[in-house]
N, C-alpha and C positions, 0 to 999 in steps of 0.2 A: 504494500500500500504506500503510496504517496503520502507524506509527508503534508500538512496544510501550511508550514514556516515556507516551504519548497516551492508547494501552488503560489502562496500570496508573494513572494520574491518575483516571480516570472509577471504573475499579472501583473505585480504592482512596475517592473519595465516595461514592461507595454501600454501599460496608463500614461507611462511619462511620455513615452512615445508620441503615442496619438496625441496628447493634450501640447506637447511639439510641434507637431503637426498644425493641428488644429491654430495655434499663436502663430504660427507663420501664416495664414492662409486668412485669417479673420481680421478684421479690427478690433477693434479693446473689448469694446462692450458686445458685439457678438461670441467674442472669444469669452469674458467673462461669465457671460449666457450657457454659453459651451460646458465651460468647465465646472459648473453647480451642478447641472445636468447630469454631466456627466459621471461626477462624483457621487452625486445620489444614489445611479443607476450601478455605477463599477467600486465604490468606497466603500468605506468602513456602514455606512446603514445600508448598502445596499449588497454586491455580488461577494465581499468582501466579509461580509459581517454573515452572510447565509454558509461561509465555508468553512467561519470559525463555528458558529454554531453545529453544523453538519458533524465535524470535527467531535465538539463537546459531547455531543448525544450521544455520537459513534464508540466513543470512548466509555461513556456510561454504560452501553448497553453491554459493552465487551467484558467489560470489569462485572456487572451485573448476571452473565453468563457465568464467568468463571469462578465466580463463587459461587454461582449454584450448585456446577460441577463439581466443588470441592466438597460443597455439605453433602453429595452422593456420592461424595467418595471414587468420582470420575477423577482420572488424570487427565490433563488437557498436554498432547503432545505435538 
């Protein structure tokens, strides 16, 4: 399994990327427009905030398995 420190490094170069982009090609305040947007949609409350969460649950529910397996006295190998 991938790593989410791994995921949000890659996206988060590709965010700076685009939003590069995007300051070249815009003026201020369409660019400024851009980049809330955008942040909303790819940031921390948005695509960014779903993988840490993802992450968290993913993590709960694994830890949540294996102690179950423990109190049955399953080995997880």
């Amino acid at each position: 399994m991938v790593a989410v420190a791994t995921l949000l490094d890659l996206l988060n170069a590709r965010k700076n990327r685009v939003l590069l982009y995007a300051q070249a090609a815009l003026p201020q305040s369409q660019f400024d427009a851009f980049k809330k947007l955008f942040l909303d949609e790819f940031g921390r409350s948005g695509l960014e905030g779903q993988l840490v969460k993802l992450d968290a649950e993913s993590r709960q529910d694994r830890n949540g398995q294996e102690k179950t397996m423990q109190e049955r006295g399953c080995h997880h190998e």
